[in-house]
CHARMM internal coordinates of N, CA and C (Angstrom, degrees):
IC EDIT
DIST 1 N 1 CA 1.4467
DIST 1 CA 1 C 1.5218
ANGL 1 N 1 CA 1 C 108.19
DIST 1 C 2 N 1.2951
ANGL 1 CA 1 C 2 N 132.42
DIHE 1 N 1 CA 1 C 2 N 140.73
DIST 2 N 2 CA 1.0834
ANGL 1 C 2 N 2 CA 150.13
DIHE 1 CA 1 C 2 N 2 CA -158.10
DIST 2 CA 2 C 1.9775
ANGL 2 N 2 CA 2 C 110.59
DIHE 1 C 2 N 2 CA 2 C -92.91
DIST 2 C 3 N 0.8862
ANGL 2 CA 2 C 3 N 113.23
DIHE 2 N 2 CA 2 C 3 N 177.08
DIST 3 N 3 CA 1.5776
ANGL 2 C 3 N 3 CA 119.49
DIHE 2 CA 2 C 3 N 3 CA 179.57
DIST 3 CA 3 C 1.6037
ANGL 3 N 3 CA 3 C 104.66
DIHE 2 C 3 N 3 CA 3 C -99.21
DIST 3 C 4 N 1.6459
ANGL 3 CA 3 C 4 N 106.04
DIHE 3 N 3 CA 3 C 4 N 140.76
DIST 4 N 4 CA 1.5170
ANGL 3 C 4 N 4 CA 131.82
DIHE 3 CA 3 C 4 N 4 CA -172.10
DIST 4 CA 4 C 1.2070
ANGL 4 N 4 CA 4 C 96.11
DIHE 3 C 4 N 4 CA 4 C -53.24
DIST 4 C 5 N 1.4197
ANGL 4 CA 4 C 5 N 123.13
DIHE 4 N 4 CA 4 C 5 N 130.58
DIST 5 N 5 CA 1.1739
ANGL 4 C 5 N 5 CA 133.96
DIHE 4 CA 4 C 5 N 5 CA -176.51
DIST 5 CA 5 C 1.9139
ANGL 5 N 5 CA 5 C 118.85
DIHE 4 C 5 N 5 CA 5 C -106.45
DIST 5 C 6 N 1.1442
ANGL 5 CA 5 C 6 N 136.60
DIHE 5 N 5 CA 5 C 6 N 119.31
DIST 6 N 6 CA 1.3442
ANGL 5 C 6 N 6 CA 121.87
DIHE 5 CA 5 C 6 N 6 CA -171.13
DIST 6 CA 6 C 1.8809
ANGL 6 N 6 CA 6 C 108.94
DIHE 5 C 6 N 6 CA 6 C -34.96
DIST 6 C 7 N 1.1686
ANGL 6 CA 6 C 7 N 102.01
DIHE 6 N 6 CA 6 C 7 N 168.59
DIST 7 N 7 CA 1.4235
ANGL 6 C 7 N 7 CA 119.42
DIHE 6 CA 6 C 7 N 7 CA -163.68
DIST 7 CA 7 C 1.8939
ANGL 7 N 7 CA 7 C 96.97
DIHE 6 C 7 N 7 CA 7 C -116.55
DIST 7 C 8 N 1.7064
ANGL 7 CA 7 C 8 N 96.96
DIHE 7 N 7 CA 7 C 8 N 115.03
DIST 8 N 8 CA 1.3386
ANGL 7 C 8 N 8 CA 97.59
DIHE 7 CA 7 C 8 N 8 CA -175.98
DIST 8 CA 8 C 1.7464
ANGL 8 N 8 CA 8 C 104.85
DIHE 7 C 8 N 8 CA 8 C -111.27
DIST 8 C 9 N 1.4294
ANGL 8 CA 8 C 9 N 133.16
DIHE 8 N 8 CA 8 C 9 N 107.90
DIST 9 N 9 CA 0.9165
ANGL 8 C 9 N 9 CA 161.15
DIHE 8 CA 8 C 9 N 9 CA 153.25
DIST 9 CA 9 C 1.5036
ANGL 9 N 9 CA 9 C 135.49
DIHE 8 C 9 N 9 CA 9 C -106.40
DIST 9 C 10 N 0.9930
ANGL 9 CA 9 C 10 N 91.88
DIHE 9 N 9 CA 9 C 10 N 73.59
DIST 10 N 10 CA 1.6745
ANGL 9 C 10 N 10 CA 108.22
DIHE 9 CA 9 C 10 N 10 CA 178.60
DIST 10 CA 10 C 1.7548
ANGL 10 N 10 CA 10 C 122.15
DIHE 9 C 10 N 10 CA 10 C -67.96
DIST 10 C 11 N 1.5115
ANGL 10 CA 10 C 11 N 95.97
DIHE 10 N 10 CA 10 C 11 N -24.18
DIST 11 N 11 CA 1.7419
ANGL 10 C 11 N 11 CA 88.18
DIHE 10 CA 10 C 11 N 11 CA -169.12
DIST 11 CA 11 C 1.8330
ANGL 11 N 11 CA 11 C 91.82
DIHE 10 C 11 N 11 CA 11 C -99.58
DIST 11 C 12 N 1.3341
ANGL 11 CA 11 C 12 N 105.07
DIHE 11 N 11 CA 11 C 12 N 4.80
DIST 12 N 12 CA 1.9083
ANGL 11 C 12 N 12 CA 85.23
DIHE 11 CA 11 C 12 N 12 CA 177.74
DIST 12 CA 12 C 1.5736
ANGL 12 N 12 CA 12 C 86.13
DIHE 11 C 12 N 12 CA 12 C -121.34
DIST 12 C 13 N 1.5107
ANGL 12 CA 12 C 13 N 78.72
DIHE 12 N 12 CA 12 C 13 N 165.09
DIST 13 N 13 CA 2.1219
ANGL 12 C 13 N 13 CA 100.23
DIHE 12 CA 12 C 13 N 13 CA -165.43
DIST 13 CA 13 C 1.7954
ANGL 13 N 13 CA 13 C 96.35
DIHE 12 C 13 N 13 CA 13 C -97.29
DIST 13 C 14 N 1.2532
ANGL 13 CA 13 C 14 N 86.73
DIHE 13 N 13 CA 13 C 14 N 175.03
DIST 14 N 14 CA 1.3903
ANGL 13 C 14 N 14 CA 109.97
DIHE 13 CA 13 C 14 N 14 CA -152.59
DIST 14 CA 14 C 1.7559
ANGL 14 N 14 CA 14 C 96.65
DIHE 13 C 14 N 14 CA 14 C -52.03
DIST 14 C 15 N 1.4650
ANGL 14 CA 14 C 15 N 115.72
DIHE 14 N 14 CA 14 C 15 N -46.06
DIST 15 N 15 CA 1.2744
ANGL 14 C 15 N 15 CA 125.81
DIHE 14 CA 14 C 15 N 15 CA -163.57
DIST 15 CA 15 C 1.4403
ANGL 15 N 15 CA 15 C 105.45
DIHE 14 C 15 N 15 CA 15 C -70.38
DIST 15 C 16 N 1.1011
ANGL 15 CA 15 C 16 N 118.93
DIHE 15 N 15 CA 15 C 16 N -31.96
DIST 16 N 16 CA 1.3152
ANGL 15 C 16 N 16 CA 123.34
DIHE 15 CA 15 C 16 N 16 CA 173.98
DIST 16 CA 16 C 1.4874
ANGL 16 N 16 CA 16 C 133.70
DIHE 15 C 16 N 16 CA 16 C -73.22
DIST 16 C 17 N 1.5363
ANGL 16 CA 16 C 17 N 102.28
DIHE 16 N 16 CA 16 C 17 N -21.59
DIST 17 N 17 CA 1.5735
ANGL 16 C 17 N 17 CA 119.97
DIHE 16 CA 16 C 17 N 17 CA 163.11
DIST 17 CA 17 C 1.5783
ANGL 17 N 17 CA 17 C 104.83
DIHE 16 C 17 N 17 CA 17 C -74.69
DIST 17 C 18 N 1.1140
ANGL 17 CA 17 C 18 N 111.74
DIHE 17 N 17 CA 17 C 18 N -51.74
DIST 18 N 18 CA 1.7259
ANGL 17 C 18 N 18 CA 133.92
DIHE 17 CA 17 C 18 N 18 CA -155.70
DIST 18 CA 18 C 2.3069
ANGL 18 N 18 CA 18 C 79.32
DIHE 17 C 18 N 18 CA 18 C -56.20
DIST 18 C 19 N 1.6787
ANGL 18 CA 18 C 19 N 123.77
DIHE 18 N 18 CA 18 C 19 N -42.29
DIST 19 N 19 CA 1.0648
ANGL 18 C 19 N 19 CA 107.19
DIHE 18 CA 18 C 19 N 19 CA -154.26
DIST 19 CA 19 C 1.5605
ANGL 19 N 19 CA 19 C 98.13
DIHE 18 C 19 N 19 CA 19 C -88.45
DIST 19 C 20 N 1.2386
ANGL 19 CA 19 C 20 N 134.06
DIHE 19 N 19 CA 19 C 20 N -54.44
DIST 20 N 20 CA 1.0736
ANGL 19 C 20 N 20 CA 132.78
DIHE 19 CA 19 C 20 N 20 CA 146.14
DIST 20 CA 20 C 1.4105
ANGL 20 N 20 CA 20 C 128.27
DIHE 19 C 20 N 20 CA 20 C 14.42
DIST 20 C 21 N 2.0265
ANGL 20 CA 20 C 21 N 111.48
DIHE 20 N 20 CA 20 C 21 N -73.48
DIST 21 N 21 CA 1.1440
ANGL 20 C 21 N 21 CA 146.55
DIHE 20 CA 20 C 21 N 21 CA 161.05
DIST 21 CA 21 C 1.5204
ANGL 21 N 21 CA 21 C 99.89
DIHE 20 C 21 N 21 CA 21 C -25.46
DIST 21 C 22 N 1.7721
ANGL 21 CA 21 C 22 N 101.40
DIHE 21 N 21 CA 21 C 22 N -57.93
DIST 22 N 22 CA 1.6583
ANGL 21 C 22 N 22 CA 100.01
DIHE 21 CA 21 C 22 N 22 CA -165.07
DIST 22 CA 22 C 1.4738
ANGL 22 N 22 CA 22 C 113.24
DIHE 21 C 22 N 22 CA 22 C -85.23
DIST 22 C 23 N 1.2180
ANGL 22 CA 22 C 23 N 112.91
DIHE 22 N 22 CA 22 C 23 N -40.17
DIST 23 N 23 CA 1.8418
ANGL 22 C 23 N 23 CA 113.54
DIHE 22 CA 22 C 23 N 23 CA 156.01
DIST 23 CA 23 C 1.3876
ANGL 23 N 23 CA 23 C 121.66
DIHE 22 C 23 N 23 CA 23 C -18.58
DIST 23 C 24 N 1.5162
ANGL 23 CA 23 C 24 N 112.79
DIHE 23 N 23 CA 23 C 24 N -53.04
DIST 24 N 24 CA 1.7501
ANGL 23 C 24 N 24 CA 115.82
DIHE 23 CA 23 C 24 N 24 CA 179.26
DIST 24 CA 24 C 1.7993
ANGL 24 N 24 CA 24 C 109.81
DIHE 23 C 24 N 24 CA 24 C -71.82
DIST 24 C 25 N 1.3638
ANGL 24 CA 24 C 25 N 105.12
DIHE 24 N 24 CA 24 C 25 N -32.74
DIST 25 N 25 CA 1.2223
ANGL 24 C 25 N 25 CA 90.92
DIHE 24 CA 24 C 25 N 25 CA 168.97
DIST 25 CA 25 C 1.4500
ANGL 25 N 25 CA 25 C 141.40
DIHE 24 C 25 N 25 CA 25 C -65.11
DIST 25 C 26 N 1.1091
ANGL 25 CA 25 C 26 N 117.35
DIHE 25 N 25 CA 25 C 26 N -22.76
DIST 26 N 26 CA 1.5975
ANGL 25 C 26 N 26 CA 148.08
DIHE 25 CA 25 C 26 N 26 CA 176.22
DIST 26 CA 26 C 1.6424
ANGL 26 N 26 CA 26 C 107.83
DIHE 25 C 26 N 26 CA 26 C -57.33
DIST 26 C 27 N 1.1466
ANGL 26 CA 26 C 27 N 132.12
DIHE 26 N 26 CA 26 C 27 N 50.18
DIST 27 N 27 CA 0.9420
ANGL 26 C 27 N 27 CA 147.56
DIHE 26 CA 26 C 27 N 27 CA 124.59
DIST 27 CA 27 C 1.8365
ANGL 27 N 27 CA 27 C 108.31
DIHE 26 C 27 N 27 CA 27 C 37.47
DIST 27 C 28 N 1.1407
ANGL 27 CA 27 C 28 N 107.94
DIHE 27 N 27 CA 27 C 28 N -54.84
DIST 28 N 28 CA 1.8854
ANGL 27 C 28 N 28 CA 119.30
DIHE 27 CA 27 C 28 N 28 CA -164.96
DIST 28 CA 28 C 1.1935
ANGL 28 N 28 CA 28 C 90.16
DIHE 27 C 28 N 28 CA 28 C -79.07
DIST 28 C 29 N 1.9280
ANGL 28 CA 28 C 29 N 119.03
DIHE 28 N 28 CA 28 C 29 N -55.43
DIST 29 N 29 CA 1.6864
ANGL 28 C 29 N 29 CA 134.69
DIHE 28 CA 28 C 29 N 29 CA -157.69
DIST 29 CA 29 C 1.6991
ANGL 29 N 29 CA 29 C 88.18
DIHE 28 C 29 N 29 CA 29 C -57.97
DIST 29 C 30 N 1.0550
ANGL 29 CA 29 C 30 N 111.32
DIHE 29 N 29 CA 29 C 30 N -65.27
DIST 30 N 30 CA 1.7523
ANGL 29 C 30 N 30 CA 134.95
DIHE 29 CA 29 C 30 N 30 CA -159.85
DIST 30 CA 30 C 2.1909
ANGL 30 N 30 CA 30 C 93.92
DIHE 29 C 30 N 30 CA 30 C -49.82
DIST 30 C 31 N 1.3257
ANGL 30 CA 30 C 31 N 101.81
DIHE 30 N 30 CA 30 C 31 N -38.72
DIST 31 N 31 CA 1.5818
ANGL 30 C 31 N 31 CA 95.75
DIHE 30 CA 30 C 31 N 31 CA -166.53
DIST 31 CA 31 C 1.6792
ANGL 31 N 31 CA 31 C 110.40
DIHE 30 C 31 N 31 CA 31 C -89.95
DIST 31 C 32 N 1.2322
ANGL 31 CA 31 C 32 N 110.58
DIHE 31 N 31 CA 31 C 32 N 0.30
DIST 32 N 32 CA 1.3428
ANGL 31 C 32 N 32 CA 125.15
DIHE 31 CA 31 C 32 N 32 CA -165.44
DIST 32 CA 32 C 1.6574
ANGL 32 N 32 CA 32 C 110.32
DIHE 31 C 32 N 32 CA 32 C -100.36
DIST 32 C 33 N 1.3115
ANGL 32 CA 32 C 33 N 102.71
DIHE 32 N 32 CA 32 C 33 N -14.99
DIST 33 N 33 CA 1.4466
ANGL 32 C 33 N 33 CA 115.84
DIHE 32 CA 32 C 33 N 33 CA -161.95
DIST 33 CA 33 C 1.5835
ANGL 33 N 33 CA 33 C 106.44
DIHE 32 C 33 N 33 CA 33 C -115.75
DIST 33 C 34 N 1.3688
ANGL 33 CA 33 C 34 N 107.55
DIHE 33 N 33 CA 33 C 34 N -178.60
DIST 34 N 34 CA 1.9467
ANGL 33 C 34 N 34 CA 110.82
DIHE 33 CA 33 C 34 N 34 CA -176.98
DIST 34 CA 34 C 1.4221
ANGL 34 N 34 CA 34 C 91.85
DIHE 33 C 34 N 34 CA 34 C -152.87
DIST 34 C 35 N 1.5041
ANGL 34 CA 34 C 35 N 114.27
DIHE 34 N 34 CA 34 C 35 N 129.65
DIST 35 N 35 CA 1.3113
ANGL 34 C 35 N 35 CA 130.99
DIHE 34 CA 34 C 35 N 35 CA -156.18
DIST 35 CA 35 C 1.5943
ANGL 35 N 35 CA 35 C 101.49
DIHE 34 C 35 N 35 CA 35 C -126.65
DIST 35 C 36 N 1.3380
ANGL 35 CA 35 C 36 N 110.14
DIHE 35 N 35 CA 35 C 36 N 119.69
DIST 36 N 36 CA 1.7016
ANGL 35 C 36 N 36 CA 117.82
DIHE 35 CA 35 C 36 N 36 CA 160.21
DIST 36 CA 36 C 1.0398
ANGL 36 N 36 CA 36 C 120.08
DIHE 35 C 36 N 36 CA 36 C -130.71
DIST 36 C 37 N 1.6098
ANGL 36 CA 36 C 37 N 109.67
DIHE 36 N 36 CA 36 C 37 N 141.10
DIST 37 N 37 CA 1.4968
ANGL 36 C 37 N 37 CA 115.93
DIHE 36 CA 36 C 37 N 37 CA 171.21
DIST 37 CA 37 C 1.3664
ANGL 37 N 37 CA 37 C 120.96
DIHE 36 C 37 N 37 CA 37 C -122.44
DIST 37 C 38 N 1.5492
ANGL 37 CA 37 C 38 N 99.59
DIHE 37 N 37 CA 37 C 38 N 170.43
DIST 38 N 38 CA 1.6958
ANGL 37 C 38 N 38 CA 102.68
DIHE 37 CA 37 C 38 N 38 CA -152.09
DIST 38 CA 38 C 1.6601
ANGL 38 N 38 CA 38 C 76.85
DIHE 37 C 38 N 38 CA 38 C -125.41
DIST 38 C 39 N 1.5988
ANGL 38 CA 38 C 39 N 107.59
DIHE 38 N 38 CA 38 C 39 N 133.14
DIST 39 N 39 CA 1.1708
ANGL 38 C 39 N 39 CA 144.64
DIHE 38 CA 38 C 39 N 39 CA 162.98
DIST 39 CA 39 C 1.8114
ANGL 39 N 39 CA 39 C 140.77
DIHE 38 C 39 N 39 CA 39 C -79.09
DIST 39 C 40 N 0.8014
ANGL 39 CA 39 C 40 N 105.19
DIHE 39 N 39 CA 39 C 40 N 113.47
DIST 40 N 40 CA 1.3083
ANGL 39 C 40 N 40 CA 101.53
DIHE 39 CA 39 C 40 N 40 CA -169.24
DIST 40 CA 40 C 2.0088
ANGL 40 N 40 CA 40 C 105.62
DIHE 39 C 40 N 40 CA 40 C -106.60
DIST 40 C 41 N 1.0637
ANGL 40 CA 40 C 41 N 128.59
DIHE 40 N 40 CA 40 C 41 N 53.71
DIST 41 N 41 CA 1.1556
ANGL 40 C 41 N 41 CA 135.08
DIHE 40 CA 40 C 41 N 41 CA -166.83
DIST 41 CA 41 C 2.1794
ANGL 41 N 41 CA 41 C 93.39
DIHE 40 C 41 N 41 CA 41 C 97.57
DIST 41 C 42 N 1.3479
ANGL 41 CA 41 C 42 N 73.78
DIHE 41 N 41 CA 41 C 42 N -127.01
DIST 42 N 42 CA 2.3835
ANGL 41 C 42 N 42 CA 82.42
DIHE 41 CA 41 C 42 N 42 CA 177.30
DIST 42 CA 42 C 1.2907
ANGL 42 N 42 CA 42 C 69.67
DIHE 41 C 42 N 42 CA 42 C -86.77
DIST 42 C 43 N 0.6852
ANGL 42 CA 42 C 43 N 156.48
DIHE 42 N 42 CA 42 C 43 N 97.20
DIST 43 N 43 CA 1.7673
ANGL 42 C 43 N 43 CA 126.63
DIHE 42 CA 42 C 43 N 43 CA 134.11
DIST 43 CA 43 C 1.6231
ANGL 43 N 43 CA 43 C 110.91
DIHE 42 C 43 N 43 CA 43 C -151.51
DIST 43 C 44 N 1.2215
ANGL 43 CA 43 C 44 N 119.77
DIHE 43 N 43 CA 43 C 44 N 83.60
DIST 44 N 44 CA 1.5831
ANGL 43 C 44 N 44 CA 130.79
DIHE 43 CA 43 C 44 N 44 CA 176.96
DIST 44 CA 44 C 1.8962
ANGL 44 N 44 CA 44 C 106.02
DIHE 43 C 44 N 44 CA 44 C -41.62
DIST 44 C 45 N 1.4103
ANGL 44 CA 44 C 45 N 83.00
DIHE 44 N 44 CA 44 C 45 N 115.80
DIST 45 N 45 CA 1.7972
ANGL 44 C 45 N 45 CA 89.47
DIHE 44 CA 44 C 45 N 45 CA -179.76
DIST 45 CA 45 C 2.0009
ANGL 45 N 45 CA 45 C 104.39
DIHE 44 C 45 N 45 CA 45 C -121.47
DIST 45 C 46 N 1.5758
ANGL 45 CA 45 C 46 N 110.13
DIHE 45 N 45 CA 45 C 46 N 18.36
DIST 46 N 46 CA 1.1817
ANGL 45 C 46 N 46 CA 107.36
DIHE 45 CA 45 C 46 N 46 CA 175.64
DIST 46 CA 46 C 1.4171
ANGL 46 N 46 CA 46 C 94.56
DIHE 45 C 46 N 46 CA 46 C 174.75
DIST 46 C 47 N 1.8245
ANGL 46 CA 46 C 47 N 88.17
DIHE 46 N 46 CA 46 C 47 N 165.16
DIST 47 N 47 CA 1.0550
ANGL 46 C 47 N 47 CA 90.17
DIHE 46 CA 46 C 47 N 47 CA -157.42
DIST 47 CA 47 C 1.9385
ANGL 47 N 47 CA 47 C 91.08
DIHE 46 C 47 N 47 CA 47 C -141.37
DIST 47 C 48 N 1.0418
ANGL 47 CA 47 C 48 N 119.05
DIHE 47 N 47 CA 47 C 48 N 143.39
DIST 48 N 48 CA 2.0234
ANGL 47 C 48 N 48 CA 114.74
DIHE 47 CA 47 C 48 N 48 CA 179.57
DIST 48 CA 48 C 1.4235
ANGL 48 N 48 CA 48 C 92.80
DIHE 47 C 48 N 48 CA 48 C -133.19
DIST 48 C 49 N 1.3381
ANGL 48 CA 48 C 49 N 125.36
DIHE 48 N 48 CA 48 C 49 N 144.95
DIST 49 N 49 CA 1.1680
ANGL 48 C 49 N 49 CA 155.02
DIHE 48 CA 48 C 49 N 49 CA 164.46
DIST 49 CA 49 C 1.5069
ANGL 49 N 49 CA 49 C 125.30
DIHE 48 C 49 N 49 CA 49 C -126.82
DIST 49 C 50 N 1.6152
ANGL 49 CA 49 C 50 N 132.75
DIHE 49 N 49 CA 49 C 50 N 131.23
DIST 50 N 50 CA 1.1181
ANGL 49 C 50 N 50 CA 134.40
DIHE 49 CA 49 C 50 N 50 CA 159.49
DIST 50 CA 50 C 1.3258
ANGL 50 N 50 CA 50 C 119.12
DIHE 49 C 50 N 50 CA 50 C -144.19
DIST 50 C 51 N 1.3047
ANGL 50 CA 50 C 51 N 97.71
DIHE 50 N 50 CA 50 C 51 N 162.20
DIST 51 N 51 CA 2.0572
ANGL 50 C 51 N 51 CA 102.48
DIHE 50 CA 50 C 51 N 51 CA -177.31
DIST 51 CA 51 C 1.6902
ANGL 51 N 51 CA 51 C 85.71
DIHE 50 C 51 N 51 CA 51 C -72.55
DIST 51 C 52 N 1.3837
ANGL 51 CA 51 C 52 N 91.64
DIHE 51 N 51 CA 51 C 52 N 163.08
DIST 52 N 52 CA 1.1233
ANGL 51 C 52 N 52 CA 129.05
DIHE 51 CA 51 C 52 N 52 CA -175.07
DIST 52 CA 52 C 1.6908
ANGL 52 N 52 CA 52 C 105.13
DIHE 51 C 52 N 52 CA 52 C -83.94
DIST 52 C 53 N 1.3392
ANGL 52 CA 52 C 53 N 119.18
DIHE 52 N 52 CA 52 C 53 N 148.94
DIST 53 N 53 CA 1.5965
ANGL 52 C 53 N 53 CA 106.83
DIHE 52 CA 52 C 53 N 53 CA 178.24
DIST 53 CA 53 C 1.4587
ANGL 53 N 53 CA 53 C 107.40
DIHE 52 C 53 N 53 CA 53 C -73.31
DIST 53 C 54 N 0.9596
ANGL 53 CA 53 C 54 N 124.50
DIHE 53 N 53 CA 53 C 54 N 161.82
DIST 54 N 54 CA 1.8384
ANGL 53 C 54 N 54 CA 135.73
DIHE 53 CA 53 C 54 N 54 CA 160.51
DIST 54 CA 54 C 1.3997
ANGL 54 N 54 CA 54 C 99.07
DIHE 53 C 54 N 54 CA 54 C -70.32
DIST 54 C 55 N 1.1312
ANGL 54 CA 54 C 55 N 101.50
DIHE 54 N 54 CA 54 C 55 N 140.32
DIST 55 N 55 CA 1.7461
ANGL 54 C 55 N 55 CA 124.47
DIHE 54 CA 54 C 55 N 55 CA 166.67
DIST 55 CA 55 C 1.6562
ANGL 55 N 55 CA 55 C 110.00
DIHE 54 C 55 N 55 CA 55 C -108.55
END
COOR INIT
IC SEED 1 N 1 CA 1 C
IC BUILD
């Protein structure tokens, strides 16, 4: 797997990256969830997230 690449979002504003930004940090949100991405060759052009089921 390759190194984090800047985050290109042009149609959302600054504040809206900035919350985002803090979402990945969240540690609990991030462990609770199951994350896939959609590929365009190497090149991640999406991204899906969901909570995890309850046990």
């Amino acid at each position: 797997m390759g190194s984090v690449q800047p985050v290109e979002a042009p149609d959302y504003s600054p504040e809206g990256i900035s919350s985002f930004r803090e979402i990945l940090d969240d540690s609990e949100y991030i462990n609770e969830r199951d994350f896939y991405g959609a590929f365009d060759g190497e090149k991640m052009v999406g991204v899906l997230g969901r909570e995890k089921p309850h046990t």
